[in-house]
N, C-alpha and C positions, 0 to 999 in steps of 0.2 A: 922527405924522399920515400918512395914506395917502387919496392918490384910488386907487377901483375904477370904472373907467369900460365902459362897451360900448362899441366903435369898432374901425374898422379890419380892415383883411384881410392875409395875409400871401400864401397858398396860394389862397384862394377867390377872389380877384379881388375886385369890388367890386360891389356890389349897385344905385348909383346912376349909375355911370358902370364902362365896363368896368375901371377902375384904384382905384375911389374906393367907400367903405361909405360911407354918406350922414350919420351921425353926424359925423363929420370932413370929407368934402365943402361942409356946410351953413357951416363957417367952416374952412378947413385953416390959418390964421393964426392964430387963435386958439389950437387945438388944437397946432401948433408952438412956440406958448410955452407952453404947459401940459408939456409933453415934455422943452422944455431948461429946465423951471425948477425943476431939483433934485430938486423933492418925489419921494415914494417912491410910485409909480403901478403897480397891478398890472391889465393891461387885458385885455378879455374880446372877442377879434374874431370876424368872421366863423366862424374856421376851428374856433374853440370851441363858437360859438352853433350850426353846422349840426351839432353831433353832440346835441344833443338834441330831434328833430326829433319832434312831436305825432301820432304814427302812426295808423292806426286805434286798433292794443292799446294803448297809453295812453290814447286819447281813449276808450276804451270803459270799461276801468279808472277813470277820470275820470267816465265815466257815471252811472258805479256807486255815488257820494255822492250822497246824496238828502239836499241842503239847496241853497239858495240860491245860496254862494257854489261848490259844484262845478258845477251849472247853468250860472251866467253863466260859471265859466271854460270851461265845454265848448262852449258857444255860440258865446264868442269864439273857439275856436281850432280850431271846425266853419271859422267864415271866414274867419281865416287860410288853414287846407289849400285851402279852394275856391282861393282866390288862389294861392298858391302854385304849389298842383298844377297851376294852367291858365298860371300863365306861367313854371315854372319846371320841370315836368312832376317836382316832388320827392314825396316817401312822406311828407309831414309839414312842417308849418311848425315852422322852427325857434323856438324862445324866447330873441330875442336878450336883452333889458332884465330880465327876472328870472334870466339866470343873474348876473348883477352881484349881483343882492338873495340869491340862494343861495349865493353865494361868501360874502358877509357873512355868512351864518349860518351853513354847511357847509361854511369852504373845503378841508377833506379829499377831497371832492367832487373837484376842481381840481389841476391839476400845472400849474404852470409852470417859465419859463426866464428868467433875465436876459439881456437883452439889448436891442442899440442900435436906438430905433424912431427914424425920421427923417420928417415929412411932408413931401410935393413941393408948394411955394406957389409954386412959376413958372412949370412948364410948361403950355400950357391943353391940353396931350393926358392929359395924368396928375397935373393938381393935384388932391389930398388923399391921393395915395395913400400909404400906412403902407409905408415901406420898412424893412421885420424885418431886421436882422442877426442868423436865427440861429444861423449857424453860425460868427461872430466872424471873416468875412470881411476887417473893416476894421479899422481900431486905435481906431474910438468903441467910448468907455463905455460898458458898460450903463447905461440910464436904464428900463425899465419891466423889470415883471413879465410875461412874454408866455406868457398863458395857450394850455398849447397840446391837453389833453387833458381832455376831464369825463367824469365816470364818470356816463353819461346817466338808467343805469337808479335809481344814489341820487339824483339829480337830482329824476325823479319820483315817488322813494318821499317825498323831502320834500316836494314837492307837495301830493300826496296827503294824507299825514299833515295838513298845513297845512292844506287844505282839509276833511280829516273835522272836524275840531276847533272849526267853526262850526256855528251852533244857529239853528233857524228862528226860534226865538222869544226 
């Protein structure tokens, strides 16, 4: 058994709070016994989710399926970029919650690193934030899979692919 989770930041800081990704922010108690409770978790943060960011040339590529479900995904991630672009001044809204569902199907896609993630649940300057040991700084365990690289362009060619393969009718 394996959780794949989206959460957490290592490198990008925190999207909810300047320490905290809002995934793990919303309960960082929680998600700290999720962490120390053995299971085998490979997790997809921040620092993963902004390397496949929705650019024009994807979003246009995307344009370019003429059914339904490529529509509604270019739609949604027309306003994603609005958003983004106006408060984060980015080329692209990143796809945090379907790189999780493309790991499950593609995880070649995906590199990761074992290593010790820790949440902060006491401080209220930096409670939730994902403190990565990647470089084995300390003498904890690895306990996660810490996704640190996606190969963006197969990313969207599975997209893609996924999306041609639905039918208007």
């Amino acid at each position: 058994a394996e959780i794949v989770l989206m959460g957490g930041a290592m490198r990008e800081g925190g999207n909810i709070s300047p320490s905290a990704e809002f995934n793990i922010l919303v309960d960082p108690h929680a998600a700290d016994r999720v962490f120390r409770s053995g299971v085998r978790i490979t997790v997809m943060g921040l620092d993963a989710t902004h390397q496949v960011l929705s650019t024009v040339e994807r979003r246009d590529r995307l344009r370019a399926i003429d059914n339904k479900a490529g529509r509604a995904a270019v739609s949604i991630l027309d306003s994603y970029n609005k958003f983004d672009s106006a408060k984060y001044g980015s080329n692209g809204a990143p796809l945090h919650d379907p790189c999780t569902i493309a790991y499950l199907l593609k995880p070649e896609l995906f590199h990761g690193k074992n290593c010790n993630l820790t949440v902060e649940t006491e401080s209220e300057l930096t409670i939730g934030h994902t403190a990565v040991d990647f470089w084995r700084v300390t003498d904890r365990p690895p306990n996660v899979n810490w996704i640190h690289t996606v190969d963006a362009s197969g990313f969207y060619d599975l997209l893609f692919e996924g999306l041609s393969r639905f039918s208007d009718s």
